[in-house]
N, C-alpha and C positions, 0 to 999 in steps of 0.2 A: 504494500500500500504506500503511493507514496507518501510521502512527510507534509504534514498539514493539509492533510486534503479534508474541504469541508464537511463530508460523506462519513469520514473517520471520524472527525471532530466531534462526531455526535455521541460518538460512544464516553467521551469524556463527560458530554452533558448527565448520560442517563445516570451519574453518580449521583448528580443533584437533586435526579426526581428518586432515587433512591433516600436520597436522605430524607427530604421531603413522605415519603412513606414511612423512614424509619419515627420520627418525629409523630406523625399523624398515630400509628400505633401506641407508641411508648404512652402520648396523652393519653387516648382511651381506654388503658389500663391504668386506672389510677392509682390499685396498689402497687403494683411494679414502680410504678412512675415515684411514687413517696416512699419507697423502701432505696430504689436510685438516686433519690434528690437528695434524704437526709444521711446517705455512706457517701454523698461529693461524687458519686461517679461522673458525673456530667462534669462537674471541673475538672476534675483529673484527666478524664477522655477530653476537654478543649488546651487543656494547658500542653499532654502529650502529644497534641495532633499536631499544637500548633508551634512547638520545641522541634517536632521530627520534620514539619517543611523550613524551616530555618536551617536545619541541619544539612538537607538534601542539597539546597540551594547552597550553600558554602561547601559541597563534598563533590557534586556534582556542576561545577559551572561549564566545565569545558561542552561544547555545544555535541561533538563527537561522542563522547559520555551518558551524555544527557537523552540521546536518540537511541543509544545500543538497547530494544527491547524485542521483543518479540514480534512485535505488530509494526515495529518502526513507526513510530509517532513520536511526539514530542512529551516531553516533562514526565520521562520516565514513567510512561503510561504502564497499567493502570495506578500504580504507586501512587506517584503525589493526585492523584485524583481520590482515591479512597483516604488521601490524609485530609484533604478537602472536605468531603463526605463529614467524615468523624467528625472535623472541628466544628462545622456547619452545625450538624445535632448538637453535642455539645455545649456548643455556643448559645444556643437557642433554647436550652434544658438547665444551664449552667444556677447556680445561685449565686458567685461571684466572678470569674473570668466572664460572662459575658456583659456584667453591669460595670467591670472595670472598661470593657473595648466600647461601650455604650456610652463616650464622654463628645462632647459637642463639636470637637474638629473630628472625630472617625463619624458622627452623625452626621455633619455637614458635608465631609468626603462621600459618604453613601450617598446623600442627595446629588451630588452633580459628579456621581461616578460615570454615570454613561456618556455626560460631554468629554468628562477626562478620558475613558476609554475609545470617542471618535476621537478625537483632535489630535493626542498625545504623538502618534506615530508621523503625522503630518509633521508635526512642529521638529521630531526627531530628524526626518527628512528634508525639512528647508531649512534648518539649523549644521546639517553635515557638511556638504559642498562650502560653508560662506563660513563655518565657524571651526568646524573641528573633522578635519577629517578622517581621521582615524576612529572614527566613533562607531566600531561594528564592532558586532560582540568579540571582546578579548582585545580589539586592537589598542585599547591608550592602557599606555604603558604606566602613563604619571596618576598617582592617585587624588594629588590638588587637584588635576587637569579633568579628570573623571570626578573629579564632586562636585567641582562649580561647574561640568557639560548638566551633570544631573539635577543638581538645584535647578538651574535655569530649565531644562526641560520638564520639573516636576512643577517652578510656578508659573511656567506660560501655560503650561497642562491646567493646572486649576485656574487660573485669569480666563484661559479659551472654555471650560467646564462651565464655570460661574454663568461667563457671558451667554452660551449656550443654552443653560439652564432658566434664566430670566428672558432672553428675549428669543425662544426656540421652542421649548420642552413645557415653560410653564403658559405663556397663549395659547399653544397648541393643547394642553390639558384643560385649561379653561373652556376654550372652545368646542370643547367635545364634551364635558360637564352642562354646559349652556345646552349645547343639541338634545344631550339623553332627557336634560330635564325638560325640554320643549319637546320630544318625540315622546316621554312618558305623559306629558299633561292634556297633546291632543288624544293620544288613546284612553286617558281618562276622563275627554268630554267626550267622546265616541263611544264608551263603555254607558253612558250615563243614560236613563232610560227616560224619554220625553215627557215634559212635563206634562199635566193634562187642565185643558182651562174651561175653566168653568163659568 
């Protein structure tokens, strides 16, 4: 298969709707669920999840490394995708690791993740040629050289996120709030049975 092929990429997603099931379960057993909450499994499973992607990511950077799997995909598939999984539940089952990552810059990051997930690679691309060429995975050598590339590519990423998110993401939501609630109110004068006059 080749490497990043969108086709592929999917089997990383189905981790998420796994977890998503796993979650949807674990509530609906509420004794399990209260026997798990008060022994910390759910922190211990978010703090382990999320110690072993920190790890992987410092043991495995070389890009060659990184692809040697069975299916040839990326991010040491399916590995860091089921460490993903785990922290995901975890996180979202936790009684403190997820109330410590729940502080107002990782909330305001979640909110204008998706501008920063379109924009970011752009800004990496018209920042390469004119500022730093060597800026492909493994090539700058200097680590000042590599922090100020990354600073500047993480706050144009959130400046182009933000902007994104205010004049993009949030009209476009608005607008489609205004529709559902004008497309529910004429079918609730259409639902409504004729007055009768007397």
């Amino acid at each position: 298969m080749p490497q990043y092929n969108p086709i592929g990429m999917f089997a990383h997603f189905i981790f998420g709707i796994l977890a998503a099931g796993a979650m949807t379960m674990i509530r609906r057993n509420a004794d399990l669920h209260a026997r798990l909450t008060h022994a910390l499994a759910f922190d211990i499973v978010a703090a382990a999840s999320l110690f072993a992607m920190l790890l992987v990511m410092v043991l495995w950077r070389d890009t060659a490394q990184a692809l040697q799997d069975q299916t040839n995909q990326p991010f040491l598939f399916p590995f860091v995708s089921m460490l993903c999984m785990s922290a995901l539940v975890g996180l979202a089952l936790s009684q403190r690791v997820g109330r410590w990552l729940d502080n107002p810059f990782f909330l305001y990051t979640a909110k204008i993740s998706f501008g920063i997930y379109i924009w970011h690679y752009l800004i990496i691309e018209v920042l390469r040629p004119t500022v730093v060429q060597s800026a492909v995975y493994g090539g700058i050598s200097s680590g000042v050289k590599w922090l100020l590339f990354a600073c500047g590519v993480t706050l144009a990423s959130y400046l182009a996120g933000d902007l994104s998110y205010r004049f993009i993401e949030q009209p476009a939501m608005r607008w489609r709030s205004s529709r559902l609630a004008a497309n529910a109110r004429k079918r609730s004068a259409q639902d409504e049975p004729p007055r009768s006059v007397t």
